[in-house]
Z-matrix of the N, CA and C atoms (Angstrom, degrees):
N
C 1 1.441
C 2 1.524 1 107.56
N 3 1.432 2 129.45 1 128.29
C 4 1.240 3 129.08 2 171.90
C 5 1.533 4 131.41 3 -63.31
N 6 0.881 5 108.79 4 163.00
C 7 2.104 6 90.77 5 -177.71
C 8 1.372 7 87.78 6 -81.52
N 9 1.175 8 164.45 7 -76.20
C 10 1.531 9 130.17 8 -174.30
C 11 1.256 10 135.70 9 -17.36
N 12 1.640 11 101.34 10 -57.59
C 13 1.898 12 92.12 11 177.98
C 14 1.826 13 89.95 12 -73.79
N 15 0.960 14 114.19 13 -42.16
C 16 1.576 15 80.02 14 175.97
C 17 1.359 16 145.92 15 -75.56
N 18 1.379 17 114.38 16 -10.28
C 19 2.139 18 123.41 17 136.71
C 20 1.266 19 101.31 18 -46.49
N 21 0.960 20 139.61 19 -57.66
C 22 1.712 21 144.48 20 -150.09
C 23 1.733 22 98.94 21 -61.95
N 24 1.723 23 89.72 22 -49.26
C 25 1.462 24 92.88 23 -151.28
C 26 1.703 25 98.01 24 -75.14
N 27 1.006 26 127.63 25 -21.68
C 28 1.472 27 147.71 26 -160.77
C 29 1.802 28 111.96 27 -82.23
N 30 1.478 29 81.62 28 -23.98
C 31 1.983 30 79.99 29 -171.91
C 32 1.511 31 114.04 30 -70.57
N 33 1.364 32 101.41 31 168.54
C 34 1.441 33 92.68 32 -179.00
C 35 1.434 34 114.93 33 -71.47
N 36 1.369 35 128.17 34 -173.89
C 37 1.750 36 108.28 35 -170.73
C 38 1.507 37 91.24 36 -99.50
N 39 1.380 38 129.34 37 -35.85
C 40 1.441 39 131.09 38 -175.54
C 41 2.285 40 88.86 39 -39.69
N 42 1.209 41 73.97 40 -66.67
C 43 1.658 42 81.22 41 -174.81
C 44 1.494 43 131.40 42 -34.97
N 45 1.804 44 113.96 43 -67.93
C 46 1.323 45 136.03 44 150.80
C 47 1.953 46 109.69 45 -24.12
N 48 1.492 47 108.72 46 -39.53
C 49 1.459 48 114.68 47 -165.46
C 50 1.615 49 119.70 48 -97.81
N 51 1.478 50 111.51 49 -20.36
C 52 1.120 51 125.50 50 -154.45
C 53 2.103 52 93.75 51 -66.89
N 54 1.038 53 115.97 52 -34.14
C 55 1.579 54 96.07 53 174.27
C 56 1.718 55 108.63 54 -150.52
N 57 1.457 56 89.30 55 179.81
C 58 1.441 57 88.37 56 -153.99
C 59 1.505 58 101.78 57 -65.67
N 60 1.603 59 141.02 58 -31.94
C 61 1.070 60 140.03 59 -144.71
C 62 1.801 61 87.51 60 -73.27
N 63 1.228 62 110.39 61 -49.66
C 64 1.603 63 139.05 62 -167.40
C 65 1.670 64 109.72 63 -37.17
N 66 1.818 65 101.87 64 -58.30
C 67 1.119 66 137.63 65 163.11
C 68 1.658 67 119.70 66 -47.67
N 69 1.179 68 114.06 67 -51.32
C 70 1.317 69 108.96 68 161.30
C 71 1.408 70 129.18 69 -73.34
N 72 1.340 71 113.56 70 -35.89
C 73 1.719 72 118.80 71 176.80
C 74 1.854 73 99.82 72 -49.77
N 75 1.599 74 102.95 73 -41.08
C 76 1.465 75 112.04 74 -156.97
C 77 1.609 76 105.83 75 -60.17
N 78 1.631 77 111.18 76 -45.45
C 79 1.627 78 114.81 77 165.25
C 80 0.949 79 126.62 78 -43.75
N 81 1.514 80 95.10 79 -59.63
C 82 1.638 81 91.99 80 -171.00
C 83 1.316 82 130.17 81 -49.69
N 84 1.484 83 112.22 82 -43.67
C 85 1.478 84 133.63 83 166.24
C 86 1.283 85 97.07 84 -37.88
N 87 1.129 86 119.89 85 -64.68
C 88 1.889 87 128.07 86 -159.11
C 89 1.311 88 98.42 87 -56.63
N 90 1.484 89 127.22 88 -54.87
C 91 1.214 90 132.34 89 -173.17
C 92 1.759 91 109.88 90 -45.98
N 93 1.326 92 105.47 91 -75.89
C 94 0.987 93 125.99 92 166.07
C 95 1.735 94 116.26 93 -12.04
N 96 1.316 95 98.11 94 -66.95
C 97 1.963 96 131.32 95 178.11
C 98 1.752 97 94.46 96 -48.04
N 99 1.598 98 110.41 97 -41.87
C 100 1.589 99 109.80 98 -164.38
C 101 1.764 100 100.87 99 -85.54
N 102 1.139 101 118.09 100 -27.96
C 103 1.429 102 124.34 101 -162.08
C 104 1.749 103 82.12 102 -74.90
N 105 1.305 104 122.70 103 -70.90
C 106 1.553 105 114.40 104 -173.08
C 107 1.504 106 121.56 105 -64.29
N 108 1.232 107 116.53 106 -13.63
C 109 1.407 108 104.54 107 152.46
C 110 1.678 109 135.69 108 -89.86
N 111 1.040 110 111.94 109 -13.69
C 112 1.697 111 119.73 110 142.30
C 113 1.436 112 128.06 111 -71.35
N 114 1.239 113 109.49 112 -18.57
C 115 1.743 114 112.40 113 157.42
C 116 1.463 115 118.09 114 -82.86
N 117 1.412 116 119.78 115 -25.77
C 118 1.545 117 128.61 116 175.59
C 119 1.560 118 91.87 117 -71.61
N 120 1.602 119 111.28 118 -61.14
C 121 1.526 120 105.31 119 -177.74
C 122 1.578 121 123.12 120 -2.44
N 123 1.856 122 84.95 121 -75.02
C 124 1.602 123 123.10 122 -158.88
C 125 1.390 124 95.51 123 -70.32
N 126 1.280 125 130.25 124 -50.80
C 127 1.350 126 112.23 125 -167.25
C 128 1.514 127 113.64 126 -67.02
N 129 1.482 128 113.26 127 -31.25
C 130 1.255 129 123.10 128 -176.86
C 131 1.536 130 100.49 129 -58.69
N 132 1.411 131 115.38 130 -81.02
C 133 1.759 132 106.03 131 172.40
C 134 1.387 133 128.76 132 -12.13
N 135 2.033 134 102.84 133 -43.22
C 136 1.997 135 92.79 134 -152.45
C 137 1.956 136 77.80 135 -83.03
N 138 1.898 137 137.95 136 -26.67
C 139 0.888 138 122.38 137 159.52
C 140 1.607 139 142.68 138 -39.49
N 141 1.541 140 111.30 139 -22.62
C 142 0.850 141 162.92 140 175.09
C 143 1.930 142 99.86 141 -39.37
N 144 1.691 143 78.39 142 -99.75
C 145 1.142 144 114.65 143 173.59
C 146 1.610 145 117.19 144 -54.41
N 147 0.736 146 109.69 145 -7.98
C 148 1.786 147 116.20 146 -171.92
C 149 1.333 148 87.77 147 -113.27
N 150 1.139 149 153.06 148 -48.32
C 151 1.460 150 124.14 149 -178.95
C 152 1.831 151 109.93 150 -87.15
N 153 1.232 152 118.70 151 -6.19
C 154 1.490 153 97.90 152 150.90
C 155 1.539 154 122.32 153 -64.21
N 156 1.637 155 118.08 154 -59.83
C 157 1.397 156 120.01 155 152.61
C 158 1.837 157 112.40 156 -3.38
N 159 1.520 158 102.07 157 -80.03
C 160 1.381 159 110.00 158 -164.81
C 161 1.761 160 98.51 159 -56.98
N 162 1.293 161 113.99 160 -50.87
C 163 1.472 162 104.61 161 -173.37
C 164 1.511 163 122.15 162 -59.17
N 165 1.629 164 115.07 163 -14.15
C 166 1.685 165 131.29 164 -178.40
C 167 1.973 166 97.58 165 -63.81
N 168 1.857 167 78.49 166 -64.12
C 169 1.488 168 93.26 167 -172.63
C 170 1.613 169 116.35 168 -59.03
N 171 1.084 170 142.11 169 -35.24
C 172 1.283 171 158.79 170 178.79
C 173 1.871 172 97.29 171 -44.22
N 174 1.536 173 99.29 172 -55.24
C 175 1.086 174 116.10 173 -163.89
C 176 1.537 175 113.12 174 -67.05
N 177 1.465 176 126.19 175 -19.02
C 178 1.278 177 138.99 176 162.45
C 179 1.572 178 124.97 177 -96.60
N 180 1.403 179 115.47 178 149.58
C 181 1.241 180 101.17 179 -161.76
C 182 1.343 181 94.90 180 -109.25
N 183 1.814 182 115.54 181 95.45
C 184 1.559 183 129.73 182 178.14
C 185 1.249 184 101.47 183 -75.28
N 186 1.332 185 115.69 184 123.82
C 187 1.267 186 146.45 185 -170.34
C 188 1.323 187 123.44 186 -110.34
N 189 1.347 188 114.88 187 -45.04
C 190 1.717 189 112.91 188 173.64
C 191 1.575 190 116.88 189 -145.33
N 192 1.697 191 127.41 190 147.22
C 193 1.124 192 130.91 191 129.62
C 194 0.990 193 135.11 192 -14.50
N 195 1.078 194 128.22 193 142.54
C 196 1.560 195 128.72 194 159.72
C 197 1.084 196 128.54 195 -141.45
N 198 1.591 197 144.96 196 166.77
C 199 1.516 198 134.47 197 148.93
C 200 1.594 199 105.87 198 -118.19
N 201 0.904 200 111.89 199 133.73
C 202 1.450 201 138.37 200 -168.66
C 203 1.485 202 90.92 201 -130.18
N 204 1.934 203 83.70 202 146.52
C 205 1.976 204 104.34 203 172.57
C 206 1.471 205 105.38 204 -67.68
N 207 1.339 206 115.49 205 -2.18
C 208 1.855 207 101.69 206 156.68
C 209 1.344 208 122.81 207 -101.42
N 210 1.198 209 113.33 208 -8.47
C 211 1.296 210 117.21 209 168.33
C 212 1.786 211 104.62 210 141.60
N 213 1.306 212 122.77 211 -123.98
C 214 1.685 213 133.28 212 -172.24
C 215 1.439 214 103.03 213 -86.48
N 216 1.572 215 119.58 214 131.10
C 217 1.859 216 106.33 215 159.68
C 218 2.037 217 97.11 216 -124.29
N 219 0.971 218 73.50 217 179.57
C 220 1.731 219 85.85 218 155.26
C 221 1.678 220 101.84 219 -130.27
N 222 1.767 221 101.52 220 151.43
C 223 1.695 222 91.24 221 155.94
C 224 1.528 223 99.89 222 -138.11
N 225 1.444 224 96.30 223 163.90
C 226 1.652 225 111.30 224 167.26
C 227 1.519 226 112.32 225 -91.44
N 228 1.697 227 111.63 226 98.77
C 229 1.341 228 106.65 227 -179.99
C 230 1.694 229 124.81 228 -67.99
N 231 1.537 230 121.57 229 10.02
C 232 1.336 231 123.54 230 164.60
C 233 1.753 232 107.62 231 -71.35
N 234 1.495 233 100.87 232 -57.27
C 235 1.910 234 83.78 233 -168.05
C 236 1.690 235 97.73 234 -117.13
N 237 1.189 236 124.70 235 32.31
C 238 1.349 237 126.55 236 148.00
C 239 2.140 238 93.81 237 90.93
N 240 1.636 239 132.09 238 -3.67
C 241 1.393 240 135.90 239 -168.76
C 242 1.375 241 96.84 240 -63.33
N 243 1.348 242 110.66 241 104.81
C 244 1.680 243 91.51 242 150.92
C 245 1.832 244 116.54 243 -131.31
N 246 1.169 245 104.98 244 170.15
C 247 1.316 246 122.11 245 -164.31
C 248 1.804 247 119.26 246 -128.66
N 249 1.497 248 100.66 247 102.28
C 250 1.326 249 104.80 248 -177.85
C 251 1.285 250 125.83 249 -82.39
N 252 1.256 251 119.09 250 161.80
C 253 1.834 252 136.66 251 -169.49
C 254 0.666 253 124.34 252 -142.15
N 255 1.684 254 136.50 253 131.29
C 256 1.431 255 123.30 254 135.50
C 257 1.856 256 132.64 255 -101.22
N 258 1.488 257 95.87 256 17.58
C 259 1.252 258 96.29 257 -169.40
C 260 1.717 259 99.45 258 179.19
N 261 1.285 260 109.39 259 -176.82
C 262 1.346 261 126.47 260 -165.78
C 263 1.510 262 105.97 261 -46.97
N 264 1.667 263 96.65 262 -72.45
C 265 1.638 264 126.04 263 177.87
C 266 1.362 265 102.09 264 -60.97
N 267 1.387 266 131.04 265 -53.07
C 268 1.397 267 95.87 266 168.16
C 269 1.277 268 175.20 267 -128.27
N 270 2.102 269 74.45 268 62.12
C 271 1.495 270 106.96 269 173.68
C 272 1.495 271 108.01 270 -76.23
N 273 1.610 272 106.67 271 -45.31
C 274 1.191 273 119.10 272 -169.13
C 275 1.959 274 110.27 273 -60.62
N 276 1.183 275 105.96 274 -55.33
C 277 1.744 276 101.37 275 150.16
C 278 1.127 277 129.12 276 2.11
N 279 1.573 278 87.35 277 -92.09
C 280 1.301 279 116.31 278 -177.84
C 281 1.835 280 129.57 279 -68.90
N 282 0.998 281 94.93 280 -16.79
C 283 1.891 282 115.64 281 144.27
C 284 1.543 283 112.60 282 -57.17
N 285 0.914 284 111.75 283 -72.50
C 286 1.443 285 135.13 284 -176.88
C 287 1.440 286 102.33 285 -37.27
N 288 1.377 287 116.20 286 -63.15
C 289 1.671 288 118.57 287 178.49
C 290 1.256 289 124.06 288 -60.66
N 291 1.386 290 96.68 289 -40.64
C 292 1.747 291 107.56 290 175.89
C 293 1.347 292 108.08 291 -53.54
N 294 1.585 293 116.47 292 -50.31
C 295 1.893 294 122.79 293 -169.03
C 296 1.460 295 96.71 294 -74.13
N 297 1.165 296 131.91 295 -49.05
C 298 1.767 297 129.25 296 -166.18
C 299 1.450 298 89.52 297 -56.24
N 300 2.086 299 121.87 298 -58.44
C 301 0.959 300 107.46 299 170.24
C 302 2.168 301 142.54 300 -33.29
N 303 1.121 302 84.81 301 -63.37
C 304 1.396 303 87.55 302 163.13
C 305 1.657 304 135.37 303 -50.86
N 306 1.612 305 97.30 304 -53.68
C 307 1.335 306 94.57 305 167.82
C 308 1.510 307 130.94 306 -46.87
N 309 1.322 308 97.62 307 -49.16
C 310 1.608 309 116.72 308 -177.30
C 311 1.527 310 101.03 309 -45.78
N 312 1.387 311 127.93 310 -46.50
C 313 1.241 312 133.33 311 -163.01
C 314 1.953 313 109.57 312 -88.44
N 315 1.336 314 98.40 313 12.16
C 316 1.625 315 106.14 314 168.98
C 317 1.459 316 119.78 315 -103.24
């Protein structure tokens, strides 16, 4: 938060309200204040979601690389699971299917 929106946010409201120019600076700030806390939201979630991932994977003992005709996997050489990739997202995917998978089967 900048020390402006935070003067802004700090004034008294008589103050913040007393005219229209005042009144608008005061939104905008707010607006502003709401736009970066729905981006904290979101990032927080996809953080979220990425350490369940890590806690799935943690929980298996991934053992090897691979190249596959789709591209990168990992597998777990205890019960033969593996999970292919070509990239960030779709590892994360492919996490995703594996756990819905699993769950489903509890």
């Amino acid at each position: 938060m900048s020390v402006m929106t935070r003067g802004i946010i700090q004034q008294h409201y008589r103050l913040a309200m007393c005219t229209e120019n005042s009144r608008r600076q005061f939104h905008s700030h707010a607006q502003v204040l709401l736009a970066e806390r729905d981006q904290l939201k979101a990032e927080n979630e996809a953080m979220r979601k990425d350490c369940e991932r890590l806690v799935f994977c943690t929980s298996h003992p991934w053992q090897q690389f691979f190249q596959g005709e789709y591209g990168w996997g990992v597998m777990d050489c205890a019960d033969g699971l593996s999970i292919p990739f070509k990239d960030a997202d779709s590892l994360r995917s492919a996490i995703d299917r594996v756990m819905s998978e699993e769950s489903s089967h509890d």
